[in-house]
C-alpha positions as CSV (number, residue, x, y, z in Angstrom):
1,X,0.0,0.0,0.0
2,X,1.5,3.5,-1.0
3,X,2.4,5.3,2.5
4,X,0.9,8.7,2.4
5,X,4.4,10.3,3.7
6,X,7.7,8.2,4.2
7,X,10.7,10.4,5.8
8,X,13.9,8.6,5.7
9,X,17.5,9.7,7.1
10,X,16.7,13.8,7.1
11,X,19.0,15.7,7.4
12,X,18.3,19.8,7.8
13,X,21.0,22.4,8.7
14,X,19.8,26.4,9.2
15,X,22.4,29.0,9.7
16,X,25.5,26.4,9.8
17,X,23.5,24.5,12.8
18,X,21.8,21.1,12.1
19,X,18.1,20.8,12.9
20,X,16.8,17.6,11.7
21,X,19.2,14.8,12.5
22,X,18.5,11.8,10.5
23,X,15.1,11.8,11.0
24,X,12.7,9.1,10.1
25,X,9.1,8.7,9.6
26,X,6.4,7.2,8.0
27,X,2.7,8.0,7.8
28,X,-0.2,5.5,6.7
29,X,-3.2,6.7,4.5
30,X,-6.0,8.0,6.4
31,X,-3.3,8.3,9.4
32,X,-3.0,11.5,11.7
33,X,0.4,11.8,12.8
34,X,1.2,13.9,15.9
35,X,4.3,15.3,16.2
36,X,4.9,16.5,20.2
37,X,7.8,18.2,21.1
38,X,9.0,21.4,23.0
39,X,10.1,24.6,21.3
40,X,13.3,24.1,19.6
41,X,12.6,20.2,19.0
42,X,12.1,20.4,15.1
43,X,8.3,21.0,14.6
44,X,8.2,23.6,12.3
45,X,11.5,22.7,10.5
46,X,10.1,19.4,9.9
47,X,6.5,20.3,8.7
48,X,8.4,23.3,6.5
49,X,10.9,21.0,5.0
50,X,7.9,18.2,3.9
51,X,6.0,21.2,2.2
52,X,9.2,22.6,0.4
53,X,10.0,25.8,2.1
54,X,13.0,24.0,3.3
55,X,15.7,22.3,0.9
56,X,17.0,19.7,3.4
57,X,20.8,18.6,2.8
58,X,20.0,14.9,2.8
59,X,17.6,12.2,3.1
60,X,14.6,11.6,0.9
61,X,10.5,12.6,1.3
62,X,8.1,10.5,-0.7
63,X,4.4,12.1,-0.8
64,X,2.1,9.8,-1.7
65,X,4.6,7.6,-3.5
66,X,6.0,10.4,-5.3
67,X,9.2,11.4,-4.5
68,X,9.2,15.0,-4.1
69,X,12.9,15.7,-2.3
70,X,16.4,14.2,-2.5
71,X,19.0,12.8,-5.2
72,X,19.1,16.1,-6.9
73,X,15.2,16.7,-6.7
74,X,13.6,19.2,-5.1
75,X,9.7,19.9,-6.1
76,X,8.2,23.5,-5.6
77,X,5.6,23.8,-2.9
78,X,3.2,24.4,-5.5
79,X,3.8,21.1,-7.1
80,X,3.2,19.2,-3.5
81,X,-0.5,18.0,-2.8
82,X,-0.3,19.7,0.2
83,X,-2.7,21.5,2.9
84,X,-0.4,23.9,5.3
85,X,-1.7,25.5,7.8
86,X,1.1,27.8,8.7
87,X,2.4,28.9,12.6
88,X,2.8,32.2,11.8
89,X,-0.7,32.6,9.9
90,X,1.2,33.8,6.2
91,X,-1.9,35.7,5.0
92,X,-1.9,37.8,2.2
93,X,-2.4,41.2,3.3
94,X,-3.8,42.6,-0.2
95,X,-6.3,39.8,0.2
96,X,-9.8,39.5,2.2
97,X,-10.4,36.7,3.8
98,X,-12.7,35.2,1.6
99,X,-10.2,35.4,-1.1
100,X,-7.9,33.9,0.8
101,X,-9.4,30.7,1.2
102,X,-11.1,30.7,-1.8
103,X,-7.5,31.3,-3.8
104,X,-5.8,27.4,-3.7
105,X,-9.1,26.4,-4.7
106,X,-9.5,28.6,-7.3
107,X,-5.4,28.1,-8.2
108,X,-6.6,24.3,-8.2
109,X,-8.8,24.2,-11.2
110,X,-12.2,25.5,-9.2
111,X,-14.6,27.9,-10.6
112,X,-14.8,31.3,-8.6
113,X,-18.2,31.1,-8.0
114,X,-17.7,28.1,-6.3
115,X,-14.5,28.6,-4.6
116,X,-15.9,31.5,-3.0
117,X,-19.4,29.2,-2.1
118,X,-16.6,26.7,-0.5
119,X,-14.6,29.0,1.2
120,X,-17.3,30.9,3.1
121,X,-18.8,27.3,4.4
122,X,-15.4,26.8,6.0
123,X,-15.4,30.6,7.5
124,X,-19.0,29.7,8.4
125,X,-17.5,26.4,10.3
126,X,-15.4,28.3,11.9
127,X,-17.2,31.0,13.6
128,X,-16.2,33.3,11.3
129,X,-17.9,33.9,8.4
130,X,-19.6,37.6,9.1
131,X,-15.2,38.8,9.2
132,X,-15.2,37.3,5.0
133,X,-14.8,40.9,3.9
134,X,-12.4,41.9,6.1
135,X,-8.5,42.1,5.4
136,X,-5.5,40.7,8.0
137,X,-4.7,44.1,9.2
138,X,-8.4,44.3,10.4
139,X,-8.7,40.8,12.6
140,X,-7.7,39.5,15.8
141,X,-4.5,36.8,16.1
142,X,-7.3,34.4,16.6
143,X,-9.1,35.5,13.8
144,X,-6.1,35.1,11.2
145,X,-5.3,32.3,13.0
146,X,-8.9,31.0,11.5
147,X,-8.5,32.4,8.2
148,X,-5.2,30.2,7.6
149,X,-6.5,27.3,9.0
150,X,-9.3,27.7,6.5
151,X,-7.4,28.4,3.7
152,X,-5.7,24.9,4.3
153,X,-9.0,22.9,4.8
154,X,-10.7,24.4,2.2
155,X,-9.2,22.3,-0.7
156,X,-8.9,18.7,-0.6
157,X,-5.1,18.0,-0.7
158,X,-4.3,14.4,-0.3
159,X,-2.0,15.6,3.1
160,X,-2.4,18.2,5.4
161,X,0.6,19.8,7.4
162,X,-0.7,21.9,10.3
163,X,1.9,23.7,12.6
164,X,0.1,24.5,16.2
165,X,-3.4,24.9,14.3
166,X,-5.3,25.9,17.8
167,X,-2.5,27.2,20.0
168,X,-4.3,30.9,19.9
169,X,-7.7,30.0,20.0
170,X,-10.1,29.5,23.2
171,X,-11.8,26.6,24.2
172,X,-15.0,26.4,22.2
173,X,-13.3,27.7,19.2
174,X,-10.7,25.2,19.8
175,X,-13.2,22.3,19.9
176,X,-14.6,23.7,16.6
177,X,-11.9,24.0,14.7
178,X,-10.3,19.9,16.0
179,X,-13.7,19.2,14.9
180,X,-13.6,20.7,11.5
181,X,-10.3,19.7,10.6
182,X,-11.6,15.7,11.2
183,X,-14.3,16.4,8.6
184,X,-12.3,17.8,6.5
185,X,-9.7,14.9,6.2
186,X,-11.8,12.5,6.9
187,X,-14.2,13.9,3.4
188,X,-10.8,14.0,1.8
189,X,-9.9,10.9,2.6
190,X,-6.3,12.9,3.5
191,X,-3.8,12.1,6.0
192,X,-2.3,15.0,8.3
193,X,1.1,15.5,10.2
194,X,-0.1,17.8,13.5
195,X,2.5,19.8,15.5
196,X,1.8,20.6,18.8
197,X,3.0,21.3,22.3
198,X,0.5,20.5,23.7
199,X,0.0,16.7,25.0
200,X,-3.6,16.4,25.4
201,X,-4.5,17.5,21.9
202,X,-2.1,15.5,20.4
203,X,-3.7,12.6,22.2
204,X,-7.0,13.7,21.2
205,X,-6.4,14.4,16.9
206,X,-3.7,11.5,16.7
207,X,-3.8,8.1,15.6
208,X,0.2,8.2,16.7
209,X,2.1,10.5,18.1
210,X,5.9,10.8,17.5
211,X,7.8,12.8,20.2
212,X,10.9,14.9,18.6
213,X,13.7,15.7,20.7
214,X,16.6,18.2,19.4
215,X,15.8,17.2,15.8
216,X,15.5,13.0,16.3
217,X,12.3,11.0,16.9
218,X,12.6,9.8,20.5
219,X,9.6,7.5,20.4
220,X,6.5,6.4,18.1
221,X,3.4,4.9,19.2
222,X,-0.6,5.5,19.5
223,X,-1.8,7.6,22.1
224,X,-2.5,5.5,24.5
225,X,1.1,3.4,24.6
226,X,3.1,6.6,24.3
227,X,1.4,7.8,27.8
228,X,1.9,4.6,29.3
229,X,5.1,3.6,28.4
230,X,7.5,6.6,27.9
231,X,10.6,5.7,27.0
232,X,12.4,7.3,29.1
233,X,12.1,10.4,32.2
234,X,11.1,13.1,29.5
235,X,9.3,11.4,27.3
236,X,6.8,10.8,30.5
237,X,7.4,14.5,31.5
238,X,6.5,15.5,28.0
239,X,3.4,13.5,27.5
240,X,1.6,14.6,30.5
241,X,1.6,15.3,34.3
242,X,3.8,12.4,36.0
243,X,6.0,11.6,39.0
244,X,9.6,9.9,37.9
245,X,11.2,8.8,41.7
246,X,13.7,6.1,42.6
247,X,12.6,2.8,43.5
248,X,13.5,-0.8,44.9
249,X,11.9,-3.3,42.4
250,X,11.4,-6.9,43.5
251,X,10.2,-9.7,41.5
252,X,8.1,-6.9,39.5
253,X,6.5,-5.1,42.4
254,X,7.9,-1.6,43.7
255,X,8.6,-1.8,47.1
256,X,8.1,1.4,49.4
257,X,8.7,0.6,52.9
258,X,7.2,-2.5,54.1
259,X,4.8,-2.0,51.1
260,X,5.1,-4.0,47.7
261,X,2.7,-2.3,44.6
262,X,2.6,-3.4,41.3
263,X,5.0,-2.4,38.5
264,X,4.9,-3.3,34.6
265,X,7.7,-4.4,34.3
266,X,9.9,-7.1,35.8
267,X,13.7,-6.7,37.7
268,X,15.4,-6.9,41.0
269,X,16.9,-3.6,42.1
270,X,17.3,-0.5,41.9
271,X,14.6,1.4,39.3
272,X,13.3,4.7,38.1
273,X,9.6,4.5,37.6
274,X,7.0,6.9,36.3
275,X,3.5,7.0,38.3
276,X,0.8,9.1,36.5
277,X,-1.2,10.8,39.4
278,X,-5.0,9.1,38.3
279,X,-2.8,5.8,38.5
280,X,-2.2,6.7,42.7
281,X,-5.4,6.1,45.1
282,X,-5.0,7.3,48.8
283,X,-5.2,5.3,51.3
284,X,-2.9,2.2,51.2
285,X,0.2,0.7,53.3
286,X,2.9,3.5,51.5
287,X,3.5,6.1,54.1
288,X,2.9,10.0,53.1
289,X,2.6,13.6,54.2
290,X,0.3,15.9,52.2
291,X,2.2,19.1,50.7
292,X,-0.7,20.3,49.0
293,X,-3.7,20.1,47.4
294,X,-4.9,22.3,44.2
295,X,-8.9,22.0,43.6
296,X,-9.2,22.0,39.5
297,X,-12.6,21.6,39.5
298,X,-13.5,18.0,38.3
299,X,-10.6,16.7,40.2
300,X,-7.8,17.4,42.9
301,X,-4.6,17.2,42.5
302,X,-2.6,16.0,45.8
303,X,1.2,16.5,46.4
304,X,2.6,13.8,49.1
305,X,5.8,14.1,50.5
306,X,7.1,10.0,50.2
307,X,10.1,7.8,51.2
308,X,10.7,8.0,47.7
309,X,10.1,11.9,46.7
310,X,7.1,13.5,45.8
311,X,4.6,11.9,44.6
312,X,1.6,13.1,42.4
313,X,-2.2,11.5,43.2
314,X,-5.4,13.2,40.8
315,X,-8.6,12.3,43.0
316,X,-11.7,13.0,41.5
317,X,-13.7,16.2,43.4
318,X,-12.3,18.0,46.6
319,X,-10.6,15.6,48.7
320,X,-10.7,15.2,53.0
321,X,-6.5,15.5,53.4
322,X,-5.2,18.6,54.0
323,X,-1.7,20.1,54.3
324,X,1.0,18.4,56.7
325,X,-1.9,15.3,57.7
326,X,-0.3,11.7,57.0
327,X,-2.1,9.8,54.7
328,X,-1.5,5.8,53.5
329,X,-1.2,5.7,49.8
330,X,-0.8,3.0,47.0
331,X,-0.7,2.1,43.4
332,X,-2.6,0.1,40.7
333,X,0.7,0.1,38.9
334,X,3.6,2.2,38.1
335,X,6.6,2.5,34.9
336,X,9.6,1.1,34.8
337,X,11.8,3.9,32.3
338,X,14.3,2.6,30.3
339,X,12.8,-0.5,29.0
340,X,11.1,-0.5,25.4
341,X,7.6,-0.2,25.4
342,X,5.3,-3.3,24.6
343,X,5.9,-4.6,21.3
344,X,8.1,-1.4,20.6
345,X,11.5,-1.2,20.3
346,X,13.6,1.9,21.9
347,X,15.3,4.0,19.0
């Protein structure tokens, strides 16, 4: 089956410094790829390079079976079957809105009439349709935010590259526009490469997210395996609110004390674990002092002071302990870092 985007050995310098380092990555038809990572890790260097903004100094990138870089060949961003939804919004300030989506559709055979008739549905969609007439010098960050994300979505490229999509935009209009760009694909039958920062929306748009560290892929997996099994002390800190403490491990349980919990993975020794909070439950034989509690609403979040370090426990509601009272605590299981994840293999 042709991939819909297969990275392999990138190499990108900027300024004399490299970037990318090798990089590797494929992504399946259909397939939303996250790609998680801190400022500096490669996001935008990646996504620009795939699009052709960026002439990379080695490696190849094959869209849709085509390659379109390396070995002397270097395709235009025009001739990529791309969707970009750029960080920086790159509007055309001569343009309105309207025009601004209704442009690659127009550019891609369609009819004014109804690239304009397309383009206002996807303003419409995304709460801002009434702003159609209005130029970039006349809307909010949020608002051109919009407007760029629109302009990607509103032609039906066969992959979509979308650099921080939401990061400017409130909750609602958040939810709006996830929700718009999975109709959009999904109608298209497109995949999409997602760069974010953020750990719960990558979880949330992602079939599998791949976490970039100083230009490498550190780890690959879906959602769910990447938040359970971190490779390694910050991939878990990346991925999410987590406790990473020094442990005795004995015939696969942690033992704290005189107490033994349960650990996923086996070992005698030594071992540096990660417990996510929801994964602690007061009460229990593990000693611990509360350091404090921060109400969030929906849940509580709970600092204890442990034989081990601090420890992390989310308890749904407002919660009885209060600063400085000793409380027994446990686990229904914890991380052992440094082993490959199940089925996985560590890079």
């Amino acid at each position: 089956m042709t991939v819909a985007l297969e990275i392999t050995g990138l190499h990108v310098t900027l300024d004399g410094h490299p970037v990318l380092r090798g990089l590797d990555l494929t992504v399946a038809p259909r397939e939303v790829m996250a790609l998680l990572g801190p400022s500096g890790s490669g996001k935008t260097t990646l996504l620009s390079t795939v699009a052709g903004f960026v002439e990379p100094a080695g490696g190849t990138i094959v869209v849709g079976g085509r390659t379109v870089s390396g070995a002397g060949i270097h395709e235009p961003p025009e001739a990529r079957d791309l969707g970009f939804v750029f960080q920086s919004y790159a509007l055309w300030p001569h343009l309105s809105a309207l025009d601004t989506v209704a442009f690659p559709i127009e550019a891609g055979g369609g009819s004014r009439p109804e690239a304009r008739r397309r383009a206002k549905r996807v303003l419409d969609a995304l709460g801002i349709g009434e702003l159609a007439d209005r130029r970039p010098a006349d809307l909010s960050g949020g608002q051109q935010q919009r407007v760029g994300l629109a302009r990607a979505l509103a032609r039906a490229a066969s992959l979509f590259l979308l650099d921080e999509p939401t990061a400017h935009l409130d909750g609602p209009t958040r939810g709006a526009a996830e929700a718009l760009i999975a109709r959009q694909r999904r109608e298209a039958g497109s995949a999409a490469v997602y760069a974010t920062h953020d750990p719960g929306e990558a979880f949330a748009v992602a079939d599998r997210v791949a976490l970039l560290r100083d230009g490498a892929v550190v780890q690959v997996g879906a959602p769910e395996a990447v938040y359970a099994h971190p490779v390694d002390a910050w991939a878990a800190r990346l991925t999410g609110p987590v406790s990473v403490v020094e442990v005795h491990q004995r015939a696969g349980a942690v033992v704290v004390g005189e107490a033994e919990m349960p650990a996923d993975g086996a070992g005698d020794g030594p071992a540096t674990v990660a417990i996510r909070p929801e994964w602690v439950r007061l009460g229990g034989p593990a000693p611990g002092v509360v350091q404090a509690t921060r109400f969030r609403g929906p849940h509580t979040d709970v600092t204890l002071d442990t034989p081990v370090g601090e420890v992390e426990v989310r308890v749904a509601g407002r919660p009885a302990p209060r600063a400085g009272e000793r409380v027994g605590w446990t686990v229904d299981r914890v991380h052992r870092l440094g082993r490959p994840p199940p089925g996985q293999a560590l890079p």
